[in-house]
N, C-alpha and C positions, 0 to 999 in steps of 0.2 A: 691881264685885265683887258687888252686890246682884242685879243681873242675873242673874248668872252663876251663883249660887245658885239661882233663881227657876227657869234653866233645866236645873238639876240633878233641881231637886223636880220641875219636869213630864217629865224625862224617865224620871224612878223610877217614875211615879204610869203611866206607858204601860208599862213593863218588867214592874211588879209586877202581878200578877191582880185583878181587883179583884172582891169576890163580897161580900154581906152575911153569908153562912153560909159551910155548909162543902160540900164537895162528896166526893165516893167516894174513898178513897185509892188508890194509884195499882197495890195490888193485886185490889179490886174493880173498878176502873176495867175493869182489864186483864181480869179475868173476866167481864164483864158482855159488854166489847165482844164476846168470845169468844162469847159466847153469840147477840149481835144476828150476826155472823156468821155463826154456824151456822145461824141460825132464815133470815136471806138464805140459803144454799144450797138448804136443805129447800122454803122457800117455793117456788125456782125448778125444785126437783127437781117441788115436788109439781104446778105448773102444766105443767110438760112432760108429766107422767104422765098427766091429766088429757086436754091436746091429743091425746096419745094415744089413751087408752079414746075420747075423742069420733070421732077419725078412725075406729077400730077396728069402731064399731059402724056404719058406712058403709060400710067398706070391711074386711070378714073377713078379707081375705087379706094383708093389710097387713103389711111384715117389718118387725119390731121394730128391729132392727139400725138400717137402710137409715132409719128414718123419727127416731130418737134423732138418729143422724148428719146427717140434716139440718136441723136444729136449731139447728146451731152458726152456720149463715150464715142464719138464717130472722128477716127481721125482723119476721115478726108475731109469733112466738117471743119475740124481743126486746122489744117493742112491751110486749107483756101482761105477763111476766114482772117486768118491769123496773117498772110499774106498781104493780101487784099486793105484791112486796116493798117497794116504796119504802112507800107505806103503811102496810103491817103491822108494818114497823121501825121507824115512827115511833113507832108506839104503843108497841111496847115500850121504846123511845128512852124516853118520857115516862114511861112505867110505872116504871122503873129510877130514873129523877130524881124522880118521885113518892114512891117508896118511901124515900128519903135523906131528906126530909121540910124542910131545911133551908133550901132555896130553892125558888120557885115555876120552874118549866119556863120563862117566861123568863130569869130570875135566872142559872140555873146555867147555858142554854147562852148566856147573853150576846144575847140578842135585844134589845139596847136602838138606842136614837131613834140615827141616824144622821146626819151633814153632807151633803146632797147635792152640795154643791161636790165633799166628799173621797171621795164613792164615783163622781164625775165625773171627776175625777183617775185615780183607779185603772182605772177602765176605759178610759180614754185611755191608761193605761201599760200594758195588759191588750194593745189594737190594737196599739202599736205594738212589743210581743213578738212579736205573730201573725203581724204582718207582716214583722218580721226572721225568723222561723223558717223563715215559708215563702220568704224570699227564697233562705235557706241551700240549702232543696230545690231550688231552681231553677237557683240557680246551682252547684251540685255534682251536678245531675242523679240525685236522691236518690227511690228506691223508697219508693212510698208503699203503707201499706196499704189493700186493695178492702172490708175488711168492714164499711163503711158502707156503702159502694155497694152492695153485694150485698145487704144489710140493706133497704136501700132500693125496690131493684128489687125484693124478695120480701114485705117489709111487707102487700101487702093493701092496708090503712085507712093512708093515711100521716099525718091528721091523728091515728093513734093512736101513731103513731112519734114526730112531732112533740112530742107529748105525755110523752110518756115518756121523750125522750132532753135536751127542751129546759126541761122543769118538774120531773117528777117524781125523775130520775135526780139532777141536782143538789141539789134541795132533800134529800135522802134523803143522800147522800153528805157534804156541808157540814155537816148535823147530825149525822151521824155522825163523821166525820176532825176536821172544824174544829169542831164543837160538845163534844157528850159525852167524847171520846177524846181529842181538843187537850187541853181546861181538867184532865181528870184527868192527864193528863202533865204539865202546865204548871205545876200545884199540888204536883207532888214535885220531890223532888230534881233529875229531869232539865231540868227549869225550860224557858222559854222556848223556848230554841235545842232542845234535846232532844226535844219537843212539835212544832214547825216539820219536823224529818228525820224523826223517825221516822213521822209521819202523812203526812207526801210520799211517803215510800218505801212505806207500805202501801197507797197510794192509786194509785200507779206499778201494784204489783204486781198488787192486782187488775183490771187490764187487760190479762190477756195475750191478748186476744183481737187485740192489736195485737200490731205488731212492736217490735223493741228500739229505733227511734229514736222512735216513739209512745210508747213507756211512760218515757223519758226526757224526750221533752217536756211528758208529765204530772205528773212526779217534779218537773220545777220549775217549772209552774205552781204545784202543793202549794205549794211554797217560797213564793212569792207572795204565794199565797193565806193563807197564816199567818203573813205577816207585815202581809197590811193587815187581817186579825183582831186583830191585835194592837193597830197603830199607830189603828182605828179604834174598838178595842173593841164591835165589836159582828158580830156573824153577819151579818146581812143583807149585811154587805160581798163577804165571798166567794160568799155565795148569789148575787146579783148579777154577779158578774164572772162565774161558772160557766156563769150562764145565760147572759150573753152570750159565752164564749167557744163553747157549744154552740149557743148559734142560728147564728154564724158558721160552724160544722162543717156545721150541718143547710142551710145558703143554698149552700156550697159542691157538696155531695152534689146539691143541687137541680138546681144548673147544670150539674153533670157529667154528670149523668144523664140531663137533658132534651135536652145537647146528642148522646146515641148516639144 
């Protein structure tokens, strides 16, 4: 009976949030992230503009249209962009946890000491997702999407791709969905599970650069991903798993590519 208590209180002590302060409630939460989104668009608007005016002044005659529009498969576009915002959003990430005053920037988004047994574990459970999913394609003969490959093939500098798609994009996105946005949902009423969907599902949608079975298979990695945020308490879990599920993305592109 003693036990069984024992294993009540640790499984409270992993459900419950655990913070020394307090953090944003879950309608500044909601407006702030509002805002780190918007500031990610603008940033990416204002580097494309940017790529722009530089092409423009080489080349006069350059159609605005035709040059925006390839953009969208350009991965040196992607490359810089991607960069460029992950950064800038981190700071205001921090700025925004600074300004609540209550915890320090690791406190609030849970940056603490990690098991590397259990962040061993989860990446071993991470592969052998990857490798059921892609079995599902294979064996259902299932469309994949090219906008990595194309990303790829157009990049330029692919150790800036590398960069950007294997470092910067995860750490940028983890602190954002499973960092700041998790723990402020997770600390209201929509509690644990609430914080787990809805940062999956926001995290799905910003990737329509894929198709509908990519942003599905992103929508539960999310899931995953907030729940070994949870069970581990601390960030660097999912930072890790991200990175490695995108080195695995970036080795695959590598081979496809090298093999046309």
């Amino acid at each position: 009976m003693e036990n069984s208590f024992e294993q009540e209180a640790e499984l409270e002590n992993v459900i419950t949030p655990q913070i020394t302060g307090k953090r944003w409630g879950l309608w500044a939460t909601l407006g702030f992230s509002a805002i780190i989104i918007a500031a990610y668009i603008l940033i990416q608007g204002f580097v494309a503009g940017f790529l722009y005016g530089f092409k423009l002044a080489t080349n006069p005659g350059l159609n605005q249209e035709e040059f925006f529009a390839s953009l969208i498969n350009s991965g040196f576009y992607l490359s810089l962009s991607t960069i460029v915002t992950a950064w800038l959003c981190l700071v205001l990430i921090c700025i925004f946890v600074a300004i609540r005053g209550d915890n320090t920037i690791r406190q609030y988004l849970n940056l603490n000491k990690f098991s590397i047994k259990a962040v061993l574990a989860w990446l071993a459970g991470t592969y052998v997702f990857l490798f059921a999913w892609q079995y599902i394609y294979v064996i259902f003969n299932l469309p994949q999407s090219t906008f990595m490959v194309d990303a790829y093939k157009s990049a330029g500098n692919i150790t800036l791709l590398w960069i950007a798609i294997v470092i910067a994009a995860p750490v940028l996105e983890e602190f954002f969905f499973r960092g700041f946005l998790f723990d402020g949902l997770r600390d209201s009423k929509l509690g644990s599970v609430g914080a787990i969907v809805i940062t999956s599902g926001l995290w799905g949608i910003i990737h329509q650069q894929y198709g509908m079975l990519e942003i599905t298979f992103i929508m539960i990695l999310g899931i995953i991903f907030g729940i070994a945020r949870i069970q581990t308490r601390s960030l660097y879990t999912p930072i890790a798993m991200h990175i490695f599920v995108n080195f695995n993305a970036m080795m695959a592109v590598t081979m496809m590519t090298q093999g046309q």
